[in-house]
GUPAFI-573725 format. One record per atom (N, C-alpha, C, O): z, x, y. Coordinates in nm, 4 decimals, always signed. Example, Ala and Ser with C-alpha at 12.3 -4.5 7.8 and 13.67 -1.06 7.14 Angstrom:
BEGIN
ATOM       up     east    north
ATOM  +0.7800  +1.3190  -0.5690
ATOM  +0.7800  +1.2300  -0.4500
ATOM  +0.7800  +1.3200  -0.3300
ATOM  +0.8465  +1.4236  -0.3319
ATOM  +0.7080  +1.2850  -0.2250
ATOM  +0.7140  +1.3670  -0.1060
ATOM  +0.7870  +1.2900  +0.0030
ATOM  +0.8039  +1.3409  +0.1138
***
This chain:
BEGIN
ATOM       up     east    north
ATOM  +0.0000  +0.0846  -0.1173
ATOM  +0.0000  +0.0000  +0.0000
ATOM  +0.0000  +0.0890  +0.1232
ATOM  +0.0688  +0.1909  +0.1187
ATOM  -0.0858  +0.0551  +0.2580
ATOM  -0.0656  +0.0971  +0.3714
ATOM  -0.0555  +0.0324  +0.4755
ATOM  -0.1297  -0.0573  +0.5155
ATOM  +0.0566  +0.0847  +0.5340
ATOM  +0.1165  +0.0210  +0.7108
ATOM  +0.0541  +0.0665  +0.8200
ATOM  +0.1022  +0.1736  +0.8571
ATOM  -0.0171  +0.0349  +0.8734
ATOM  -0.0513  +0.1766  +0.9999
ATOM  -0.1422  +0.2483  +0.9367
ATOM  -0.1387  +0.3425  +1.0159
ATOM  -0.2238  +0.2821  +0.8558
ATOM  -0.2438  +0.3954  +0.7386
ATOM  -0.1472  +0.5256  +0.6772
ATOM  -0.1798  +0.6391  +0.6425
ATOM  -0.0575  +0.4790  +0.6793
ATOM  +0.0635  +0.5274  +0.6073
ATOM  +0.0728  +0.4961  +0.4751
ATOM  +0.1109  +0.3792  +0.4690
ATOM  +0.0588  +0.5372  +0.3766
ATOM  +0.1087  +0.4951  +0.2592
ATOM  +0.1905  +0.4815  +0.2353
ATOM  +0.2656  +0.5782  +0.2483
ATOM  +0.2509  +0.3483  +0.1781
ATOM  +0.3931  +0.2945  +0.1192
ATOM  +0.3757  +0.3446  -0.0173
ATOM  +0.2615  +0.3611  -0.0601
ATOM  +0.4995  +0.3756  -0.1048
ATOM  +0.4864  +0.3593  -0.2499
ATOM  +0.6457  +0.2596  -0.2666
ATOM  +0.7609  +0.2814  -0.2290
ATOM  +0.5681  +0.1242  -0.3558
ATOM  +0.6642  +0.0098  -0.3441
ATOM  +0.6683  -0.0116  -0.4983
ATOM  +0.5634  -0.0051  -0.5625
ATOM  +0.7872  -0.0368  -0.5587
ATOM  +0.8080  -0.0273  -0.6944
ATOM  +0.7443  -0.1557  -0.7539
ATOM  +0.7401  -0.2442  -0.6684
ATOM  +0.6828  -0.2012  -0.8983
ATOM  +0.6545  -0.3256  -0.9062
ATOM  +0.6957  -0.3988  -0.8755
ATOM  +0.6240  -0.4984  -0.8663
ATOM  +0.8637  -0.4147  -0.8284
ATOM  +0.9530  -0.5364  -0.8116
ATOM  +0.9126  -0.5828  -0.6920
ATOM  +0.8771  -0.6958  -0.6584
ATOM  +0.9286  -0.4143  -0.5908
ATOM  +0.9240  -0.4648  -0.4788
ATOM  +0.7317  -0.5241  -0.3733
ATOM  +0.7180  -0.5774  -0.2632
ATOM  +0.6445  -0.4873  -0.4583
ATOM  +0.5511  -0.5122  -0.4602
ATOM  +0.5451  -0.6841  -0.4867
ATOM  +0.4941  -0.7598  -0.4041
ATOM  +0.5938  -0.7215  -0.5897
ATOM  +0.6416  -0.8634  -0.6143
ATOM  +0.7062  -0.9388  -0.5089
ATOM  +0.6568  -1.0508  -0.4964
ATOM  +0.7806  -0.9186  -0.4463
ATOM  +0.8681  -0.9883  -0.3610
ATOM  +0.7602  -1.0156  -0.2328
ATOM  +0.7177  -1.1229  -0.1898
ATOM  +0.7243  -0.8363  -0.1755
ATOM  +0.6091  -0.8632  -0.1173
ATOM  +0.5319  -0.9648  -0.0756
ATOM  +0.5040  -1.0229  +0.0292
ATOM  +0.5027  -0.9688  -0.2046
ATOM  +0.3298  -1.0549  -0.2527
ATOM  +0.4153  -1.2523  -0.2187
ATOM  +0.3659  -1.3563  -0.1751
ATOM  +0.5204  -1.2248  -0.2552
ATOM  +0.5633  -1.3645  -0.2593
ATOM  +0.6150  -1.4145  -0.1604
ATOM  +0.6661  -1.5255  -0.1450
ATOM  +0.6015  -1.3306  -0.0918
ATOM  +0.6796  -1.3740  +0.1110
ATOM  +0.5376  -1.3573  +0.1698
ATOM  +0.5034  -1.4466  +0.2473
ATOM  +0.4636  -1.2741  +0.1499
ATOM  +0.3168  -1.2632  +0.1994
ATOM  +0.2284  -1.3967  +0.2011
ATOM  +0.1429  -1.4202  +0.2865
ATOM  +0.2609  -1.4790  +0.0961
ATOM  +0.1905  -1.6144  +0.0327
ATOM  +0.2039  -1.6770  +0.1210
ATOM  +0.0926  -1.7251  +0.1426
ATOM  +0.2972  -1.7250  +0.2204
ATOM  +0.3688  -1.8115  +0.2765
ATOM  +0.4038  -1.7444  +0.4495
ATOM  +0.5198  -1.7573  +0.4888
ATOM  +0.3441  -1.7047  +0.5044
ATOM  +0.3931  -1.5243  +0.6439
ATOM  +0.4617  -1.6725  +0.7077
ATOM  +0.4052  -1.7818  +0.7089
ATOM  +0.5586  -1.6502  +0.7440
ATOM  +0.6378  -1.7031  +0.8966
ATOM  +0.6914  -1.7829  +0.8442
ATOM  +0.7266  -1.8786  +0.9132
ATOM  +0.7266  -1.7835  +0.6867
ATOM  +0.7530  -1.9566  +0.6410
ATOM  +0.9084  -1.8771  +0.5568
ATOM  +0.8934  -1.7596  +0.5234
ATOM  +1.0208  -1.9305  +0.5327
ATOM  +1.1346  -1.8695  +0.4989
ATOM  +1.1114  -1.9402  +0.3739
ATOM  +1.0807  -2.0580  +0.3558
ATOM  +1.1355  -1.8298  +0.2772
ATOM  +1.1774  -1.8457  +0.1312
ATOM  +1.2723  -1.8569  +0.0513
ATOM  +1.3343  -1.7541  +0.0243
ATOM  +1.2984  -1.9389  +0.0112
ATOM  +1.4633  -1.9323  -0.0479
ATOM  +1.4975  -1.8042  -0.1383
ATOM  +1.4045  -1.7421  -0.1899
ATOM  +1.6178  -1.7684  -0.1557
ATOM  +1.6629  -1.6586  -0.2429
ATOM  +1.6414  -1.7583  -0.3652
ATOM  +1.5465  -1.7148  -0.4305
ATOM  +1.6857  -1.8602  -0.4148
ATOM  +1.6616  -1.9434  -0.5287
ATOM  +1.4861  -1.9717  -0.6210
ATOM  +1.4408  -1.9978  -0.7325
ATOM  +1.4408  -1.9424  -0.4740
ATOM  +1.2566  -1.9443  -0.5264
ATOM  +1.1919  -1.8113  -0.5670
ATOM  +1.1149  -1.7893  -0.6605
ATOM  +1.2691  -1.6816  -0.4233
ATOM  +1.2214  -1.5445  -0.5009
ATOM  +1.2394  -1.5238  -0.6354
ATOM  +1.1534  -1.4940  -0.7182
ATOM  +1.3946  -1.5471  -0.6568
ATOM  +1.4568  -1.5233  -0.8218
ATOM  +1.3438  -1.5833  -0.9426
ATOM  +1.3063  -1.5009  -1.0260
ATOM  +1.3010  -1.6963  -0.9498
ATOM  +1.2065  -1.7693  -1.0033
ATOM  +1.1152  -1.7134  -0.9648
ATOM  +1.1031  -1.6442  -1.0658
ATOM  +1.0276  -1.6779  -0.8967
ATOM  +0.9130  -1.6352  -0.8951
ATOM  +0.9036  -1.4889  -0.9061
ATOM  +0.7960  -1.4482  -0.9502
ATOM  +0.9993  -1.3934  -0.8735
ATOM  +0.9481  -1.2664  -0.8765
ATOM  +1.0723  -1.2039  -0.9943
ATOM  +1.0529  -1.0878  -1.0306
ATOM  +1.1563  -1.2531  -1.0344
ATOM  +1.2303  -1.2132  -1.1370
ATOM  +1.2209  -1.3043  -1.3169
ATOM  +1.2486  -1.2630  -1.4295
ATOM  +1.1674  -1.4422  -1.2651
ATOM  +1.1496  -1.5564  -1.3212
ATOM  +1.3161  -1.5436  -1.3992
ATOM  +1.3475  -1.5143  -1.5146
ATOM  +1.3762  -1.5699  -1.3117
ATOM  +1.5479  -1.6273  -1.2955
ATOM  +1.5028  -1.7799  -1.1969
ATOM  +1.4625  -1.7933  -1.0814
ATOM  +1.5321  -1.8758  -1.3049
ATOM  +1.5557  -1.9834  -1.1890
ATOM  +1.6652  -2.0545  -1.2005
ATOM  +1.6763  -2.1546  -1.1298
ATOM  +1.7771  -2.0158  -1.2986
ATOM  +1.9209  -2.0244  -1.2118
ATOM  +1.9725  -1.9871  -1.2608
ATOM  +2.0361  -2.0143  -1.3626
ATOM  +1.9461  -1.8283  -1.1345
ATOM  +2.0501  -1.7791  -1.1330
ATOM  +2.0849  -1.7565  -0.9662
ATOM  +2.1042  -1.6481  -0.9113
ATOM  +2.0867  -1.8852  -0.9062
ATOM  +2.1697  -1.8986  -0.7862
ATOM  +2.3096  -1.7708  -0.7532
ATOM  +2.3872  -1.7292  -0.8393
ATOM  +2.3085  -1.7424  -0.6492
ATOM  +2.4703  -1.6644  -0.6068
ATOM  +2.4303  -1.5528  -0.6227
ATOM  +2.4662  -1.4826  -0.5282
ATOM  +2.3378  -1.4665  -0.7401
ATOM  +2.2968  -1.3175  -0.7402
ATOM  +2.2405  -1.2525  -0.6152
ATOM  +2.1382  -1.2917  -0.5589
ATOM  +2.3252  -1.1367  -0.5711
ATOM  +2.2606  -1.0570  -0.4261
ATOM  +2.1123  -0.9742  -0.5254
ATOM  +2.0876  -0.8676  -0.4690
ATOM  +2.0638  -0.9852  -0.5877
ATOM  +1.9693  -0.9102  -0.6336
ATOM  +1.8153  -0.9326  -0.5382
ATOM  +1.7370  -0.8391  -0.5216
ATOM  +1.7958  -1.0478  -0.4919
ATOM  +1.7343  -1.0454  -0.4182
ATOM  +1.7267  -0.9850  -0.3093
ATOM  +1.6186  -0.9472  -0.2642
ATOM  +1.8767  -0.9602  -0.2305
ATOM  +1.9525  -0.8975  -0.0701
ATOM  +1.9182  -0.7855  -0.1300
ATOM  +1.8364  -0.7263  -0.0596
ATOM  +1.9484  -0.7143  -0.2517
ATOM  +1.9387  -0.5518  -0.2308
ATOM  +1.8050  -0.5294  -0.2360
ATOM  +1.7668  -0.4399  -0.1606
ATOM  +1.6864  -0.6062  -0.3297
ATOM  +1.5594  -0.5498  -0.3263
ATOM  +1.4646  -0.5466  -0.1727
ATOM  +1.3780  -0.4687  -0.1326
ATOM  +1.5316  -0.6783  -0.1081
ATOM  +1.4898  -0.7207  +0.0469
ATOM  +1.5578  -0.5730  +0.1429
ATOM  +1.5120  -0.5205  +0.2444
ATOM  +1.6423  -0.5492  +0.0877
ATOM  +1.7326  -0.4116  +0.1698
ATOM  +1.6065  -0.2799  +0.1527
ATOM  +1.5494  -0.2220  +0.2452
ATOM  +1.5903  -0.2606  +0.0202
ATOM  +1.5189  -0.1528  -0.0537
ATOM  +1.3730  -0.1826  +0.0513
ATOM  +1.3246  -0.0926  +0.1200
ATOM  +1.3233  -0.3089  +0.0476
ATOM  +1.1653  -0.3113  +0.1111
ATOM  +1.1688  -0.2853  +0.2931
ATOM  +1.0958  -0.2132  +0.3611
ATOM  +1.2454  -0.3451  +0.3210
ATOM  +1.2667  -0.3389  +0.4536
ATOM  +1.2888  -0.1865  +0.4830
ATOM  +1.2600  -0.1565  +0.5988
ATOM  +1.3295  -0.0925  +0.4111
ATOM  +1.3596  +0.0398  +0.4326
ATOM  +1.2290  +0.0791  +0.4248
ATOM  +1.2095  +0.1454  +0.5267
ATOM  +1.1255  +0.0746  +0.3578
ATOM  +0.9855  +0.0975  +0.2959
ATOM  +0.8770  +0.0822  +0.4445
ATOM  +0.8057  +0.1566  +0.5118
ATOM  +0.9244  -0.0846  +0.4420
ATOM  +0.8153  -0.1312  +0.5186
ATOM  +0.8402  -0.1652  +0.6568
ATOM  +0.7494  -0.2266  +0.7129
ATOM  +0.9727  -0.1310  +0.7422
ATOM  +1.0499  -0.1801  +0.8654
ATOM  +1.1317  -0.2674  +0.8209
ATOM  +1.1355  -0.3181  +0.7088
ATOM  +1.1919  -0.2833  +0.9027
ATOM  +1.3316  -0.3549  +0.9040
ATOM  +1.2426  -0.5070  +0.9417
ATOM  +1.2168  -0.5944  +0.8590
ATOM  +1.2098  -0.5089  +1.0730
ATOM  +1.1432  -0.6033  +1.1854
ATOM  +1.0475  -0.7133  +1.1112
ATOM  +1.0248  -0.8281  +1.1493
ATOM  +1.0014  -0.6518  +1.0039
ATOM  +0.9015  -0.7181  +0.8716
ATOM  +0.9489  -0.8258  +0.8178
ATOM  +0.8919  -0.9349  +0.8200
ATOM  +1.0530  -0.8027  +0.7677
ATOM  +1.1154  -0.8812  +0.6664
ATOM  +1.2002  -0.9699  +0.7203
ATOM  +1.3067  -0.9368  +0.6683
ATOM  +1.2367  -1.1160  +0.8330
ATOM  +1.3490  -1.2165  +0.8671
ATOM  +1.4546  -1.2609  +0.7708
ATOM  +1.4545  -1.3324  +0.6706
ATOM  +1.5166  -1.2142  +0.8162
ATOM  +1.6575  -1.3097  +0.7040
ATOM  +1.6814  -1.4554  +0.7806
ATOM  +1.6664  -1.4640  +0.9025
ATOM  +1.7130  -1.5491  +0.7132
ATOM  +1.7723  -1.6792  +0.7181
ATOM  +1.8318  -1.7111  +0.6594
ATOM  +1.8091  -1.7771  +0.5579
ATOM  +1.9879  -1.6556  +0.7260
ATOM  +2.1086  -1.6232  +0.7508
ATOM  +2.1425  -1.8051  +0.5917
ATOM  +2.1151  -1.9228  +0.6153
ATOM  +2.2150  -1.7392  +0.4323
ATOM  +2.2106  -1.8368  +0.4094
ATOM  +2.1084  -1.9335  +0.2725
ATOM  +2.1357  -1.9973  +0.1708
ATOM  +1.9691  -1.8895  +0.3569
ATOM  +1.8945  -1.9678  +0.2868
ATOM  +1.7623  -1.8554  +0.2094
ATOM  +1.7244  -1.8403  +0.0932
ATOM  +1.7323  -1.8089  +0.3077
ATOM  +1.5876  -1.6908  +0.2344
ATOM  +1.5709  -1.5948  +0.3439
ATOM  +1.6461  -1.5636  +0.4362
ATOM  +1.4466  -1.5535  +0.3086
ATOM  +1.3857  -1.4327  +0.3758
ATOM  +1.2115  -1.5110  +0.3928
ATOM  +1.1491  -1.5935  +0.3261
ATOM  +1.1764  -1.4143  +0.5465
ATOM  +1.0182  -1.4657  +0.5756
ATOM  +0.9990  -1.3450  +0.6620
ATOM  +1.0569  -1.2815  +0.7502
ATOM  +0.8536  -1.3457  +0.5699
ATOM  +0.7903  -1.2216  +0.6150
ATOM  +0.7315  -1.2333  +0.7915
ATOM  +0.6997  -1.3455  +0.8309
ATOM  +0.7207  -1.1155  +0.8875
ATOM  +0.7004  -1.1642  +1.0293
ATOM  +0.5887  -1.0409  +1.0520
ATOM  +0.5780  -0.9534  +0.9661
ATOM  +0.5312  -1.0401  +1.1364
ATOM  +0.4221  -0.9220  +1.2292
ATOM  +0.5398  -0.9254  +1.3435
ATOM  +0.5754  -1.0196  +1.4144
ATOM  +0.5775  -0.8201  +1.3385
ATOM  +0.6627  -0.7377  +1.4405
ATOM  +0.6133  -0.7238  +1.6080
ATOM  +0.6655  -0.7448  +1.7175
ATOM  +0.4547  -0.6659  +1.5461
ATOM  +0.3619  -0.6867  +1.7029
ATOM  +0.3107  -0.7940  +1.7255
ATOM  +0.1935  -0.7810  +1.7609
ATOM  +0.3475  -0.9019  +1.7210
ATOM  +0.3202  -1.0610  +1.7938
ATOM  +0.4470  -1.1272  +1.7957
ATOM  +0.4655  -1.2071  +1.8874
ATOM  +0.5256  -1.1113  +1.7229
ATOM  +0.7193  -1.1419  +1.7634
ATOM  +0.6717  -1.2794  +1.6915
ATOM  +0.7000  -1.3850  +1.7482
ATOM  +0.6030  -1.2822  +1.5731
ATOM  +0.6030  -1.4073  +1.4921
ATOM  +0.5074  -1.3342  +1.3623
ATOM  +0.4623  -1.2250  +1.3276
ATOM  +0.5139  -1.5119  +1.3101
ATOM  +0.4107  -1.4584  +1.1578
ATOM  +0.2973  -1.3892  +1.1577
ATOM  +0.2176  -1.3801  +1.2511
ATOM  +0.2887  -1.3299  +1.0301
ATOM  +0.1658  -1.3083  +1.0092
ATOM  +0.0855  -1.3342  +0.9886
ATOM  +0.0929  -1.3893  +0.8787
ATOM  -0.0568  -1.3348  +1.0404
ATOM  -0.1909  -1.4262  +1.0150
ATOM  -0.2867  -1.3398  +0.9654
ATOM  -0.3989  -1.3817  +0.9370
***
C-alpha cells in the first residue's frame, strides 16, 4: 500500500480492517461489525481487539485517518478535506 507514495507495509489483519472502513469512507463502523467482518467474530462484543489493531493502523497510516466514535466504531476520514473520503 501507498500514502503519498510512501509505502505502507500493513499486516493481513490490518489490511482487512482497512478494506472494511474503506467500503463505507465517512460512515462509522461499529466495533461489533469489524469483529464479524474482518475477524468473522460476531459475538464477541466487549473485545478491545479491534482498539488495538485500529491503534496498530493509525500508527501505519496517520492518526487523522482513522475517526473514533467515542463508544460505537471507527470511520475512515481524508485528513486534507477535514471529512470523508471520496
Amino acid at each position: 500500500m501507498s500514502i503519498t507514495g510512501v509505502d505502507i507495509r500493513l499486516t493481513p489483519t490490518e489490511f482487512d480492517l482497512l478494506r472494511a472502513l474503506a467500503r463505507v469512507p465517512g460512515q462509522v463502523v461499529s466495533r461489533e461489525e469489524l469483529l464479524a467482518d474482518v475477524w468473522d467474530w460476531p459475538d464477541a462484543s466487549g473485545t478491545r481487539t479491534v482498539d488495538s489493531h485500529v491503534k496498530a493502523l493509525r500508527a501505519k497510516i496517520g492518526g487523522a485517518r482513522v475517526r473514533t466514535a467515542h463508544g460505537v466504531g471507527y470511520a475512515l476520514e481524508d485528513p486534507a478535506s477535514g471529512g470523508a473520503l471520496e
